[in-house]
N, C-alpha and C positions, 0 to 999 in steps of 0.2 A: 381453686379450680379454674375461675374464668381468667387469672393471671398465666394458667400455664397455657390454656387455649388461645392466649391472647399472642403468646410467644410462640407458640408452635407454626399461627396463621402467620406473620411475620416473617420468620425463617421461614416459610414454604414460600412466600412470594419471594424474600429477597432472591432465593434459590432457583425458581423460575425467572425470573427477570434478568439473573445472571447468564444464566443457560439460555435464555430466549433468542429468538432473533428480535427482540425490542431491545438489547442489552446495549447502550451507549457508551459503556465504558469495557470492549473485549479485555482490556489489559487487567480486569478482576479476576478475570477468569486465569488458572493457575495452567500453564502449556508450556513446554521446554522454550516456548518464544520468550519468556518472562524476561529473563536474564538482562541486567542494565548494562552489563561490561562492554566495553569499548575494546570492539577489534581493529584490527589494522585494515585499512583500504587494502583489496584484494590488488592481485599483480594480475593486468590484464597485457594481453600479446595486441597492442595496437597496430601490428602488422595486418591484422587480420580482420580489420575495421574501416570502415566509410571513414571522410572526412566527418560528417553529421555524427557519428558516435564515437569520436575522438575527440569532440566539442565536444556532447554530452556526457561524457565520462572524465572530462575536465573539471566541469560544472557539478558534477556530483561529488568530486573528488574534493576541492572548493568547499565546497557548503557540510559535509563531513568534516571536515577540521576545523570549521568555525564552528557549529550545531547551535545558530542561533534559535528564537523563539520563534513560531509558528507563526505570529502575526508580521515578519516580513514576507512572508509569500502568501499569504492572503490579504494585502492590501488595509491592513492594520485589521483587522475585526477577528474578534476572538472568538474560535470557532477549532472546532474536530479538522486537522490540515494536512493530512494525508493528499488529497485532491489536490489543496493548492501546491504542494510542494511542486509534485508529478507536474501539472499546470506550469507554476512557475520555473522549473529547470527547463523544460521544454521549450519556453519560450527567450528564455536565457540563451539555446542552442541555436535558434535561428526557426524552432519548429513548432511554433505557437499551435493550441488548441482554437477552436471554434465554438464557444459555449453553445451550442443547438438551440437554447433558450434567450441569450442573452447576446447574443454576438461577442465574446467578452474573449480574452486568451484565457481567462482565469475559470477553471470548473472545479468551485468547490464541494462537490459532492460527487461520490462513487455512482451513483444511479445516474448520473450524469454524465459523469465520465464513460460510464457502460454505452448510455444512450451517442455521443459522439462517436465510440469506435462502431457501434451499428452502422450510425449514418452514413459513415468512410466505406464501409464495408470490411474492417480490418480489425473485429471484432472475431477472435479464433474460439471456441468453446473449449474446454473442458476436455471434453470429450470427443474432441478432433485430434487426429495423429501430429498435429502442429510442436515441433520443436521452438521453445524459445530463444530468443539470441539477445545479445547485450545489445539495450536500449527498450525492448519492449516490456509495458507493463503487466502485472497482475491485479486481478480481481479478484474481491473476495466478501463475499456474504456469512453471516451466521450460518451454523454453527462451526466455524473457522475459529480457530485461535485468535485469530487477529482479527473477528468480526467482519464491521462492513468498512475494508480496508483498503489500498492498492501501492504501492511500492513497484519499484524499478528494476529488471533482469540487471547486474553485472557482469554474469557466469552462467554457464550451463554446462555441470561436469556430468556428463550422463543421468540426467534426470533430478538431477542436486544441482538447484537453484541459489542462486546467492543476488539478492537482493537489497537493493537499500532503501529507507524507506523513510518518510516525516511523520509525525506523532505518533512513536512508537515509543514505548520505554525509553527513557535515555535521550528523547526527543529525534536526531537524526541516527539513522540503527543500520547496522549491517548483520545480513541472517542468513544463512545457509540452511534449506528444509527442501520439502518433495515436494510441490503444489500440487501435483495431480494424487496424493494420497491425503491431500486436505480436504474433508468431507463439505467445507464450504466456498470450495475456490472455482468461480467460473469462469475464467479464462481469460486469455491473452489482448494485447492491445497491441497489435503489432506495430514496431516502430519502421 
């Protein structure tokens, strides 16, 4: 009896910590994001782009074909690199971050990254009529598929997002979904 009690309390935390917002690992979590397969870099109309995100859509294009390991864009330390990627492309582009804490280009962490686009003021919610465009990032908190996350606009085909993103399945990922039907996505980083 105290061996089944013992498994049951076990399973009920692994279960909760998965589903938490303490959950360190979202990719436990089973979401049509899962998928490791490797798509094709999307065809974007560079007609219709700044100089700045025609570098930046270089740079992402670049680093999608190599999809090396997450400790070149955070500066070797091995660590959750979703933050540094976004960080490190940007400043690859000519458009370095300002860590709010650190003076750094490098923000490796989402709370962080939230906290600069506040600062800027170019922080869109959610819940604002804000259309995305290629170069501006996403935000994402538990309980999102992808936890506490952020990856890069590519596209925006009427509300279908196409994203690319670092320490996702696969390591650098490309993903087509709805962010504003994601019950943990807070919003835009406008670029």
């Amino acid at each position: 009896m105290f061996f089944v009690i013992t498994v049951l309390v076990v399973v009920t935390l692994v279960v909760v910590f998965t589903y938490s917002r303490f959950n360190i690992f979202p990719q436990l979590v089973t979401s049509n994001l899962a998928s490791k397969e490797k798509k094709a870099f999307p065809e974007i109309d560079e007609a219709q782009l700044s100089e700045s995100q025609v570098k930046l859509i270089s740079i992402l294009k670049a680093e999608y074909a190599l999809n090396p390991t997450g400790t070149k864009y955070s500066e070797g330390v091995s660590e959750a690199w979703c933050a540094d990627f976004v960080s490190w492309v940007f400043m690859k582009a000519n458009r370095p971050f300002k860590n709010p804490h650190s003076g750094s280009w490098r923000i490796p962490g989402t709370y962080t990254l939230r906290e600069y686009y506040e600062s800027t003021d170019k922080l869109r919610l959610a819940s604002s009529d804000y259309v995305s465009k290629v170069g501006d990032i996403l935000l994402y908190d538990n309980p999102s598929p992808f936890g506490q996350h952020t990856n890069v606009v590519l596209k925006n085909d009427n509300g279908i997002v196409t994203t690319i993103g670092g320490n996702e399945p696969g390591g650098i990922r490309i993903v087509e979904h709805t962010p504003k039907s994601d019950p943990g996505f807070i919003g835009y980083g406008v670029f």
